[in-house]
N, CA, C and O atoms as CSV, one atom per row, in Angstrom:
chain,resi,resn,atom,element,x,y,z
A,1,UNK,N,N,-10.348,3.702,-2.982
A,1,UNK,CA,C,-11.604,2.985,-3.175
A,1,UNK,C,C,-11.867,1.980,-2.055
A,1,UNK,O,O,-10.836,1.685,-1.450
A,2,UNK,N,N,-12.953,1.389,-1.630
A,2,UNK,CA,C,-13.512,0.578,-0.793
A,2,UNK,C,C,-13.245,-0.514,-1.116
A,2,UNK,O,O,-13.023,-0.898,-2.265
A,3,UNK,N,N,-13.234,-1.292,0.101
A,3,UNK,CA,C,-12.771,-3.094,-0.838
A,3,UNK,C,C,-13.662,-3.643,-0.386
A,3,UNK,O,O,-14.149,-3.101,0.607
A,4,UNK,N,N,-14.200,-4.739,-0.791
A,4,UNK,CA,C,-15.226,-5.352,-0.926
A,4,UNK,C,C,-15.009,-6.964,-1.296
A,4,UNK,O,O,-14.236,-7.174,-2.231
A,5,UNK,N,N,-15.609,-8.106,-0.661
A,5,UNK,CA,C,-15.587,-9.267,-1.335
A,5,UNK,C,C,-16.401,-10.520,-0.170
A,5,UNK,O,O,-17.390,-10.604,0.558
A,6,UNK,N,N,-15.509,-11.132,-0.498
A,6,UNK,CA,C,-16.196,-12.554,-0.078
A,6,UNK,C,C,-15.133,-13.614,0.247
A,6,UNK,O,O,-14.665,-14.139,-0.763
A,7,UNK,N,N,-14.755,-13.951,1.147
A,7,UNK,CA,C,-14.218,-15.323,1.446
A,7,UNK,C,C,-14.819,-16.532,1.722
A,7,UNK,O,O,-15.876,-16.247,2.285
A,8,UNK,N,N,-14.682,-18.117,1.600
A,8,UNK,CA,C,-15.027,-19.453,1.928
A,8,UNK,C,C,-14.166,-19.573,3.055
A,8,UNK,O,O,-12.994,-19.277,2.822
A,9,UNK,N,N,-14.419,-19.906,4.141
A,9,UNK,CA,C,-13.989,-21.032,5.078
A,9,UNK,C,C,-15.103,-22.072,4.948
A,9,UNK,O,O,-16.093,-22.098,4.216
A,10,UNK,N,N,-14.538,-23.130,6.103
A,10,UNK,CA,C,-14.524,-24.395,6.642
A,10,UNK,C,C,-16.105,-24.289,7.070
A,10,UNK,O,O,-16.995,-25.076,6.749
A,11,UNK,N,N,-16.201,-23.300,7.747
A,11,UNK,CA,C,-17.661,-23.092,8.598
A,11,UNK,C,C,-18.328,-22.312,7.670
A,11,UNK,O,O,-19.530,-22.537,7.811
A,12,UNK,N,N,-18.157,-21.594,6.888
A,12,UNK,CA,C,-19.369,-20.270,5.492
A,12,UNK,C,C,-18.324,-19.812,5.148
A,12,UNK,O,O,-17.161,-20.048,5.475
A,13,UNK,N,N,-19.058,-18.726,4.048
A,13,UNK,CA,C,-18.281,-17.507,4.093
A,13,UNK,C,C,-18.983,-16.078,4.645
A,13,UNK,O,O,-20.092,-15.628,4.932
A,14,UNK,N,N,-17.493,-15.654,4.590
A,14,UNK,CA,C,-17.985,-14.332,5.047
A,14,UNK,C,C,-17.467,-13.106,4.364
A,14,UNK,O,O,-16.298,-13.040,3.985
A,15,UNK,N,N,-18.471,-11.971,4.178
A,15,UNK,CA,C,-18.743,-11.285,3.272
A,15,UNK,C,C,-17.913,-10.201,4.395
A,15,UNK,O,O,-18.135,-10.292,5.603
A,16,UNK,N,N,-16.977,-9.217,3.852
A,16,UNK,CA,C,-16.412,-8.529,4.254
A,16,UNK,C,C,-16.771,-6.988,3.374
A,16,UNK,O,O,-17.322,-6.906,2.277
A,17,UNK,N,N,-16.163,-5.609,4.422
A,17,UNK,CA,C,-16.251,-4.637,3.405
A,17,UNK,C,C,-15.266,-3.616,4.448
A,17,UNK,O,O,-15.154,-3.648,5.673
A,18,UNK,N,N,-14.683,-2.809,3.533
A,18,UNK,CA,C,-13.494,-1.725,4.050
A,18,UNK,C,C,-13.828,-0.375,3.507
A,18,UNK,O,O,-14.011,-0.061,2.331
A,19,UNK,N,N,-13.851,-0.011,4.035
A,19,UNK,CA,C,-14.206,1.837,3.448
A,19,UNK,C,C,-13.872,2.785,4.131
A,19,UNK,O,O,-13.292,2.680,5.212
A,20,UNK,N,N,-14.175,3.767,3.622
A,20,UNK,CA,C,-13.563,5.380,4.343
A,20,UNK,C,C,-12.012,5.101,4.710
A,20,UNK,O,O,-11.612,5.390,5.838
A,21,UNK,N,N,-11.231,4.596,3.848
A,21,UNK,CA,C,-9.526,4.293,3.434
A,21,UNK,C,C,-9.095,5.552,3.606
A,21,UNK,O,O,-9.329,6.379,2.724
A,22,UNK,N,N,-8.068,6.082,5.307
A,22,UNK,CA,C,-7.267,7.095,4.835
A,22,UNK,C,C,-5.677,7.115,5.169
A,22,UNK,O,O,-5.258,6.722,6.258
A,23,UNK,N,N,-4.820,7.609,4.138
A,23,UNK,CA,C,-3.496,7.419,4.634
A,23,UNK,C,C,-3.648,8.729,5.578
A,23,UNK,O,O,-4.344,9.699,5.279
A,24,UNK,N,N,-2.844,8.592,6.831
A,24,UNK,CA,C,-2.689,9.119,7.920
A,24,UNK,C,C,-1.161,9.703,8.251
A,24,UNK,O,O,-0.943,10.787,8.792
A,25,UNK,N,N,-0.588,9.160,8.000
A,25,UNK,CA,C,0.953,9.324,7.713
A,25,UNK,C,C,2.029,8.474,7.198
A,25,UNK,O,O,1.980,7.245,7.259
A,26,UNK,N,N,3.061,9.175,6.660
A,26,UNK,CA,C,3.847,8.412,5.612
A,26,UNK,C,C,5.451,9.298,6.108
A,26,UNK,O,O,5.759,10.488,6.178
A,27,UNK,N,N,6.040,8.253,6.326
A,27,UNK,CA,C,7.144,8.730,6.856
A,27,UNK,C,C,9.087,8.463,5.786
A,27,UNK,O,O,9.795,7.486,6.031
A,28,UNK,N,N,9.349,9.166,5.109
A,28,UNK,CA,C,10.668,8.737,4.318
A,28,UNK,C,C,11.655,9.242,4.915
A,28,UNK,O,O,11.911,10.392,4.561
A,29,UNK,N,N,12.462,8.703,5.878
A,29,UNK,CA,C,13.470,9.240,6.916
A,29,UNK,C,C,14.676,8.458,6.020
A,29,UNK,O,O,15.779,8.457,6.566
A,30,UNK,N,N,14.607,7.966,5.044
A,30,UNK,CA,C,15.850,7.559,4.367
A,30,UNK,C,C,15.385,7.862,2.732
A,30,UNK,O,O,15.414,6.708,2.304
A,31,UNK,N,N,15.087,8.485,1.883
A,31,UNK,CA,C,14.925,8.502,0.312
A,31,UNK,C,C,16.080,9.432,-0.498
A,31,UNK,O,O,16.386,10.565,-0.126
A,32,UNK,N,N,16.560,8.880,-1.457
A,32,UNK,CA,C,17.152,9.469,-2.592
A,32,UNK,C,C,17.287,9.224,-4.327
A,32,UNK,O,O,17.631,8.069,-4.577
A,33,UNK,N,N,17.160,9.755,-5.081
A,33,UNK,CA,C,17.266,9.710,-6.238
A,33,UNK,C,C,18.263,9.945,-6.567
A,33,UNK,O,O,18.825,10.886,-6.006
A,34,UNK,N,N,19.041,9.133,-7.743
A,34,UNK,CA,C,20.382,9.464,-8.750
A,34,UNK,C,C,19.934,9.513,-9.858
A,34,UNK,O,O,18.769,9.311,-10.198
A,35,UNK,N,N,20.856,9.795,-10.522
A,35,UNK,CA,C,20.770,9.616,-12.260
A,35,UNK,C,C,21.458,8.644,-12.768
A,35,UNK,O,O,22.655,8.575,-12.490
A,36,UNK,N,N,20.722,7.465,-13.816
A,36,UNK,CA,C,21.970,6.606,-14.090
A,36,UNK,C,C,22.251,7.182,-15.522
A,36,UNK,O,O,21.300,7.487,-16.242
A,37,UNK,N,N,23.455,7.323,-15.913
A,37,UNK,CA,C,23.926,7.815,-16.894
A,37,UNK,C,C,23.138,7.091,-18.527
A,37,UNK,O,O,23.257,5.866,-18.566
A,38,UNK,N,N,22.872,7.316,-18.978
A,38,UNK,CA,C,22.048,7.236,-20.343
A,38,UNK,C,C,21.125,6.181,-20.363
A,38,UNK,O,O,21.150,5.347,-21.268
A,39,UNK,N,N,20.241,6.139,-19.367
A,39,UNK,CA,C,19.411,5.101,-19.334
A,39,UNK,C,C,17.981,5.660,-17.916
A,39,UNK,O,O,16.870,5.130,-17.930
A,40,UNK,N,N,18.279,6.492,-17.113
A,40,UNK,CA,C,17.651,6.688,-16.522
A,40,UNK,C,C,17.463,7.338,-15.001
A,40,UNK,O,O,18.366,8.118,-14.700
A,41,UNK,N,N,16.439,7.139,-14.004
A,41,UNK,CA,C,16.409,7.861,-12.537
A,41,UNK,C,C,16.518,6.326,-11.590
A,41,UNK,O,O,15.934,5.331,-12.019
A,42,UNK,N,N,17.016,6.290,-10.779
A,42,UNK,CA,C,17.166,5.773,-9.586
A,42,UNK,C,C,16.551,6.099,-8.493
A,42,UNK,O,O,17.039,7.058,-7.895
A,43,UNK,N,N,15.073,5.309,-7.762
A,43,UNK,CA,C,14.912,6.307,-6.480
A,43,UNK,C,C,14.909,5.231,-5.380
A,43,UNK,O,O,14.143,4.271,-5.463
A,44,UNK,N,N,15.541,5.346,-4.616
A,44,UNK,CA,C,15.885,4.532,-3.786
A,44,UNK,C,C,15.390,5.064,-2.226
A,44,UNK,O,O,15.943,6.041,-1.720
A,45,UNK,N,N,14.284,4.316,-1.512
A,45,UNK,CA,C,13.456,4.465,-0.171
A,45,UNK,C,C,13.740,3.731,0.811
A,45,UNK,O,O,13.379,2.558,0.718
A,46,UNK,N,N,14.551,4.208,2.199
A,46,UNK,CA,C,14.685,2.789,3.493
A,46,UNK,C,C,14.097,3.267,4.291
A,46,UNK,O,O,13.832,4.467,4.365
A,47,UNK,N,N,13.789,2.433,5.024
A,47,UNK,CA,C,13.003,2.445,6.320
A,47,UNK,C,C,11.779,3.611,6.480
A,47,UNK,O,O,11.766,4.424,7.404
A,48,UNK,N,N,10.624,3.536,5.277
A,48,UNK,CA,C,9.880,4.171,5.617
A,48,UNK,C,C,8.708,3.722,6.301
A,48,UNK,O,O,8.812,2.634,6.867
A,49,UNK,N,N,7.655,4.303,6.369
A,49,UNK,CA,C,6.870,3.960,7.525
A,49,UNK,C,C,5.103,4.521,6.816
A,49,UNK,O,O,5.182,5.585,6.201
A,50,UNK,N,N,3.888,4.000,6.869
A,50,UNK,CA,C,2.685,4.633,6.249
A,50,UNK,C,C,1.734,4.295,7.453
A,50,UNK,O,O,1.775,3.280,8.149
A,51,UNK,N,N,0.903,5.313,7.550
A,51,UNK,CA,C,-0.076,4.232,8.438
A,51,UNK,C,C,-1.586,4.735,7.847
A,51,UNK,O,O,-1.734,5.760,7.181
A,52,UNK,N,N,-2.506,3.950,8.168
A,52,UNK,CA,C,-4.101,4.177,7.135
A,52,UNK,C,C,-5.292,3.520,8.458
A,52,UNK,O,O,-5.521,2.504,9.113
A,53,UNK,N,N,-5.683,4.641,8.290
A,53,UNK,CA,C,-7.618,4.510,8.641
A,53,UNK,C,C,-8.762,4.016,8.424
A,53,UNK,O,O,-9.636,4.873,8.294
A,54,UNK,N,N,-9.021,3.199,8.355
A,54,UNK,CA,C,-10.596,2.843,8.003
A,54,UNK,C,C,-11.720,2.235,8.543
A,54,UNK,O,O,-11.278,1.541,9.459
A,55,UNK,N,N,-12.705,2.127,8.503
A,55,UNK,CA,C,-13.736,1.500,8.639
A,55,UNK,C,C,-14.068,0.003,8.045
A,55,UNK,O,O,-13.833,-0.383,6.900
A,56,UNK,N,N,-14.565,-0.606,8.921
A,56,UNK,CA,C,-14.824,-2.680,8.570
A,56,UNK,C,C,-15.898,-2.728,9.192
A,56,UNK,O,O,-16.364,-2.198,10.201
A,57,UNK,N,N,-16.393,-3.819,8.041
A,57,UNK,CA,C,-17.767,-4.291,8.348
A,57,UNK,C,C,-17.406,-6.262,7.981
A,57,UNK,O,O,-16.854,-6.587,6.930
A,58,UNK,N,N,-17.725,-7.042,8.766
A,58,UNK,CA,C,-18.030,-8.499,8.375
A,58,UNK,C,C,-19.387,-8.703,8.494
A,58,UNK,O,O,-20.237,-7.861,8.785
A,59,UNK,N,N,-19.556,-10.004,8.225
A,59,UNK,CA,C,-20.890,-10.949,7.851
A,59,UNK,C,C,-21.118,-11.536,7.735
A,59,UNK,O,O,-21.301,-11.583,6.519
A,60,UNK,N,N,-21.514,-12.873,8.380
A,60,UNK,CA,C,-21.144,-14.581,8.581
A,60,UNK,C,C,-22.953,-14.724,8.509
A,60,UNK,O,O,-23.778,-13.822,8.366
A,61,UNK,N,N,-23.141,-16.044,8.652
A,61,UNK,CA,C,-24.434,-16.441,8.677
A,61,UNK,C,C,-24.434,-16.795,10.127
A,61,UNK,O,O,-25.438,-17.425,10.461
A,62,UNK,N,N,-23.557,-16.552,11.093
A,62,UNK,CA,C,-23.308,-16.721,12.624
A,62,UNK,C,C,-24.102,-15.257,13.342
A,62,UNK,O,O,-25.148,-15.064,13.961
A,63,UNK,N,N,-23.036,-14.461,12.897
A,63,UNK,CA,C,-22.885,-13.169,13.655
A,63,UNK,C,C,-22.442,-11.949,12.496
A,63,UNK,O,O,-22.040,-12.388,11.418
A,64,UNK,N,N,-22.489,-10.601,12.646
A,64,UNK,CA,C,-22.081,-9.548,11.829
A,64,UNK,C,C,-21.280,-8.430,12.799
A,64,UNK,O,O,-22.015,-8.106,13.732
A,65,UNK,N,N,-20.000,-7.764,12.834
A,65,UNK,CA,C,-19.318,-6.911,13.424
A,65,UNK,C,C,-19.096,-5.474,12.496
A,65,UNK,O,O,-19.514,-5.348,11.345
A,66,UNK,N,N,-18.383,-4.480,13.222
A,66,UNK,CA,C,-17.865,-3.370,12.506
A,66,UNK,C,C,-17.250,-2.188,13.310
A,66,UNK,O,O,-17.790,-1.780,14.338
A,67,UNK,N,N,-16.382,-1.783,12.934
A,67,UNK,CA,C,-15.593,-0.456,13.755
A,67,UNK,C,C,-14.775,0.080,12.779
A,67,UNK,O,O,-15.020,0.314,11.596
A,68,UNK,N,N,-13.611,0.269,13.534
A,68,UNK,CA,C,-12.847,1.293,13.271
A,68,UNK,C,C,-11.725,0.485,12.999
A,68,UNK,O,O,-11.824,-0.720,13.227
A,69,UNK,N,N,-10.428,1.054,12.446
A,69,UNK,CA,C,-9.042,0.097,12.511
A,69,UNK,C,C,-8.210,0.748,11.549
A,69,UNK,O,O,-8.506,1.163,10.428
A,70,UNK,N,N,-6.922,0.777,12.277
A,70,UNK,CA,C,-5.492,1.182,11.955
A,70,UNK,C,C,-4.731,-0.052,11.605
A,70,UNK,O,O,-4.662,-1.124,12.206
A,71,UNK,N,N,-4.161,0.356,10.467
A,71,UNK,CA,C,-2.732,-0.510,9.800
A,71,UNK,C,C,-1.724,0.077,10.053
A,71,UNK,O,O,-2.148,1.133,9.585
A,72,UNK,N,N,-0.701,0.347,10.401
A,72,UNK,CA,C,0.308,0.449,10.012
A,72,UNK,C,C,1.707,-0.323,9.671
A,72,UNK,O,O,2.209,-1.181,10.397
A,73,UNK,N,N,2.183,0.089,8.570
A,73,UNK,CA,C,3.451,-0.714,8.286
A,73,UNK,C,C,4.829,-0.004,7.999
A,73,UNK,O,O,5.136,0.949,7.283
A,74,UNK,N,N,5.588,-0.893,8.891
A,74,UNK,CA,C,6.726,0.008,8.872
A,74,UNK,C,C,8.007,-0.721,8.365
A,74,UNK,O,O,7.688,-1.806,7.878
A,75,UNK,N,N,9.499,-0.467,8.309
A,75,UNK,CA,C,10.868,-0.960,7.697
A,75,UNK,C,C,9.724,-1.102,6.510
A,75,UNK,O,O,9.034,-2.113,6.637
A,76,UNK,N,N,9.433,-0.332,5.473
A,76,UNK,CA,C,9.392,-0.570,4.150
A,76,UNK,C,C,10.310,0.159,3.211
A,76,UNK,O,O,10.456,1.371,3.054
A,77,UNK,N,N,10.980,-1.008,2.537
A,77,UNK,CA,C,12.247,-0.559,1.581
A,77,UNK,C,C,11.895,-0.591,-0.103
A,77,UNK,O,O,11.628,-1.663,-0.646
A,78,UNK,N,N,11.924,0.711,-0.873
A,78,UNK,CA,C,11.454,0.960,-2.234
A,78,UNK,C,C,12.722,0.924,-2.680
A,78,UNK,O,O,13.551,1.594,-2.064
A,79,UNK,N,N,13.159,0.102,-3.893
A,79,UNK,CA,C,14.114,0.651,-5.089
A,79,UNK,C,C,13.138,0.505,-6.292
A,79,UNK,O,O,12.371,-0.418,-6.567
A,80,UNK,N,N,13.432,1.899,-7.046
A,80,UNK,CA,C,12.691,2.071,-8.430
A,80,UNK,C,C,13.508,2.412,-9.467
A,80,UNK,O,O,14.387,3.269,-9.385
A,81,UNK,N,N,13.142,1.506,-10.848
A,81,UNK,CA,C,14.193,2.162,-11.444
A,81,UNK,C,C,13.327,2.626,-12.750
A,81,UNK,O,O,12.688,1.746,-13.327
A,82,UNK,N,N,13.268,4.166,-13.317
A,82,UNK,CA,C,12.432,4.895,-14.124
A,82,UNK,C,C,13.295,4.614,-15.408
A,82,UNK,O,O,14.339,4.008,-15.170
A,83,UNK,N,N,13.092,4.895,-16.553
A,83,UNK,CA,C,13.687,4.768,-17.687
A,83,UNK,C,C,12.694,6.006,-18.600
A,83,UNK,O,O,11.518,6.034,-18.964
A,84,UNK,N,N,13.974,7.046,-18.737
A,84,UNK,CA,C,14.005,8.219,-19.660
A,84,UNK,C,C,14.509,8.343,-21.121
A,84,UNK,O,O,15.547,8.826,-21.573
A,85,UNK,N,N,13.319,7.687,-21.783
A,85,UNK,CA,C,13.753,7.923,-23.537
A,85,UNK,C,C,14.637,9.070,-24.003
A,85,UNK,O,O,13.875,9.951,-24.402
A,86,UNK,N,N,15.624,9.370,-24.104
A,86,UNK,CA,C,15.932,10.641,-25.005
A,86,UNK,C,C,15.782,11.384,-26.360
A,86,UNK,O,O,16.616,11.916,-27.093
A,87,UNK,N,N,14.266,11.224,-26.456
A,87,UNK,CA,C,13.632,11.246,-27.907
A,87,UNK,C,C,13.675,13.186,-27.510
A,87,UNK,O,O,13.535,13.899,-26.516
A,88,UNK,N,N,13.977,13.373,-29.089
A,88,UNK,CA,C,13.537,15.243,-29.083
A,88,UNK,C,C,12.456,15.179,-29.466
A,88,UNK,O,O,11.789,16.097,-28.991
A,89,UNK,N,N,11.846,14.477,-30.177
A,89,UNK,CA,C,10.311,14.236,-30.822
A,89,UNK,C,C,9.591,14.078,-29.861
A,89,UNK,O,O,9.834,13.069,-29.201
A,90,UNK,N,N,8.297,15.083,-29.328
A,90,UNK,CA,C,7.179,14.212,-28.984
A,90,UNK,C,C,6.935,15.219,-27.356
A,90,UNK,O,O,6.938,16.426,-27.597
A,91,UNK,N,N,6.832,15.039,-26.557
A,91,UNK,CA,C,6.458,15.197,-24.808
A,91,UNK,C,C,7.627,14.396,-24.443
A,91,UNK,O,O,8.062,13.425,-25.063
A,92,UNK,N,N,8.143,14.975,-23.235
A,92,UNK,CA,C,8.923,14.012,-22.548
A,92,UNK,C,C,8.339,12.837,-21.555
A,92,UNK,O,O,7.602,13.256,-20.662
A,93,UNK,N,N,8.604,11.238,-21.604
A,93,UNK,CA,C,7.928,10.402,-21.129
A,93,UNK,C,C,8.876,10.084,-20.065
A,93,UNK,O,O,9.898,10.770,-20.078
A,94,UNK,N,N,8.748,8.943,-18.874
A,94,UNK,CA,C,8.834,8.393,-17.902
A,94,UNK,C,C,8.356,6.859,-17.982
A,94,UNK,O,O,7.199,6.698,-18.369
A,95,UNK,N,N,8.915,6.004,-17.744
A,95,UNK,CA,C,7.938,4.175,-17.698
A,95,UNK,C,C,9.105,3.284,-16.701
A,95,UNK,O,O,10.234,2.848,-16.926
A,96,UNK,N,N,8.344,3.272,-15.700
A,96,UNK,CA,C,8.711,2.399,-14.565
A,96,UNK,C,C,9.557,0.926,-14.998
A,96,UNK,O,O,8.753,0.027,-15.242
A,97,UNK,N,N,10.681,0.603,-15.107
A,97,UNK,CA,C,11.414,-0.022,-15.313
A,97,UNK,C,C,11.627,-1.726,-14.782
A,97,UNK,O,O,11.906,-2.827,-15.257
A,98,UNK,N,N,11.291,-1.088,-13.493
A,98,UNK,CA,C,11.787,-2.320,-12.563
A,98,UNK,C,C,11.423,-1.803,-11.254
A,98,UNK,O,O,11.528,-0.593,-11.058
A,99,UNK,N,N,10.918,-2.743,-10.138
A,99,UNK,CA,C,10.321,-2.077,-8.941
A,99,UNK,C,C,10.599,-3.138,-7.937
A,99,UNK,O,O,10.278,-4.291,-8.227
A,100,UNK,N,N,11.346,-2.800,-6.400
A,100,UNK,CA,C,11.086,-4.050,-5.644
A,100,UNK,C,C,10.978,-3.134,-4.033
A,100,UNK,O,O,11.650,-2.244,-3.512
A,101,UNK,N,N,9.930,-3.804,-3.698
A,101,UNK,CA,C,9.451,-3.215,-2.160
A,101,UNK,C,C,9.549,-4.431,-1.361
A,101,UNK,O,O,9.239,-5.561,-1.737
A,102,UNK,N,N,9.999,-4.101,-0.254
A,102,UNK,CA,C,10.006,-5.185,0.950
A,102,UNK,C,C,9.573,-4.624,2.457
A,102,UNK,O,O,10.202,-3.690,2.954
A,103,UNK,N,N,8.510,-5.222,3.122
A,103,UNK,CA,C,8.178,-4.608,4.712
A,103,UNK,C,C,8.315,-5.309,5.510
A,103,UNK,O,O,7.752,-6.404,5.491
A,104,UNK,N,N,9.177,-4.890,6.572
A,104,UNK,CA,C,9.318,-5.654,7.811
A,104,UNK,C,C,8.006,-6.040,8.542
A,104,UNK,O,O,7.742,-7.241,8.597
A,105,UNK,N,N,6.873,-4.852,9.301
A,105,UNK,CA,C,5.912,-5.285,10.270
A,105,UNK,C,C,4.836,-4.375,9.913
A,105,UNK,O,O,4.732,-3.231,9.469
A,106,UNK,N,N,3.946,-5.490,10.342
A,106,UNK,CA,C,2.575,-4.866,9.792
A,106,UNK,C,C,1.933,-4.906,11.072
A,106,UNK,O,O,1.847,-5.870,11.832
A,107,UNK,N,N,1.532,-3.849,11.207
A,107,UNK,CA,C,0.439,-3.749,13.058
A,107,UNK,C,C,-0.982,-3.722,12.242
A,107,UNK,O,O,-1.264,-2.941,11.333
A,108,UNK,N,N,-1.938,-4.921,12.866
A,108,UNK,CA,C,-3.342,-4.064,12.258
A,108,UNK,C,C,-4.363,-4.430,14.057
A,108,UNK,O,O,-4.577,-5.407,14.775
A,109,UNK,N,N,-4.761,-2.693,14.046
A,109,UNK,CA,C,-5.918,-2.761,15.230
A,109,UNK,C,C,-7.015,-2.798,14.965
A,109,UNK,O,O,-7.294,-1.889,14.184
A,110,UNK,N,N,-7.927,-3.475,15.246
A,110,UNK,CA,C,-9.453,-3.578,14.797
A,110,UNK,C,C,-10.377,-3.037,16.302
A,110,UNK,O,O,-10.048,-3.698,17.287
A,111,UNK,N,N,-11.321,-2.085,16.547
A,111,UNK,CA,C,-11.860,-1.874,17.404
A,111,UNK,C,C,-13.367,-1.786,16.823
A,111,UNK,O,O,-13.860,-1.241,15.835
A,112,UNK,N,N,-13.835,-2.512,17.805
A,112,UNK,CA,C,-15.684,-3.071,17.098
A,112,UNK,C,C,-16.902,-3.311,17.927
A,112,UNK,O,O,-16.786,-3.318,19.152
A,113,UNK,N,N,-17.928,-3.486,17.426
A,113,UNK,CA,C,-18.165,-3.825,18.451
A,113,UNK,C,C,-19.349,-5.130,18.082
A,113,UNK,O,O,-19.126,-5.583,16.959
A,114,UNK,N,N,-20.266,-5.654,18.624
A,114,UNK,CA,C,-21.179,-6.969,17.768
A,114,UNK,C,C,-22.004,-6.597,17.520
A,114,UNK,O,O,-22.832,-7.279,16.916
């Protein structure tokens, strides 16, 4: 989805907008899953890498810009921990347990023009 909003500074605000969001590549050069014995899945992610596409627009009561621009972020480390009911009754379920992500560097390029 598009993001959209509004910030206050010191001098106005300015009305921002992000759209046409695309992931571009996603890199897991370290992922694995275990099983923890009667309680659940383990998936454990190092050093992966995503990078995303989009389009920006600003809007000041100064001036208004817009282009193009790449994020990427990379050293991002996932541990997840899933929790598997062992009910015979019912569909088998899944519910996210516990979650911790950490990223080293974030590159963002903005190319625009006034």
């Amino acid at each position: 989805p598009d993001l959209t909003g509004r910030e206050k500074f010191a001098l106005g605000n300015v009305k921002y907008n992000i759209s046409r969001i695309h992931v571009t590549a996603v890199e897991l050069p370290s992922a694995s899953i275990s099983l923890l014995p009667g309680s659940g899945i383990k998936l454990v992610i190092g050093n992966a890498s995503l990078t995303i596409d989009m389009n920006w627009n600003i809007r000041t009561w100064m001036f208004k810009d817009s282009g193009r621009g790449t994020v990427h972020i990379s050293k991002v480390f996932v541990t997840a921990i899933f929790s598997t009911p062992l009910e015979n009754a019912g569909p088998a379920s899944i519910s996210l347990t516990s979650c911790r992500t950490t990223s080293g560097d974030v590159d963002i390029k903005l190319n625009g023009k006034t």
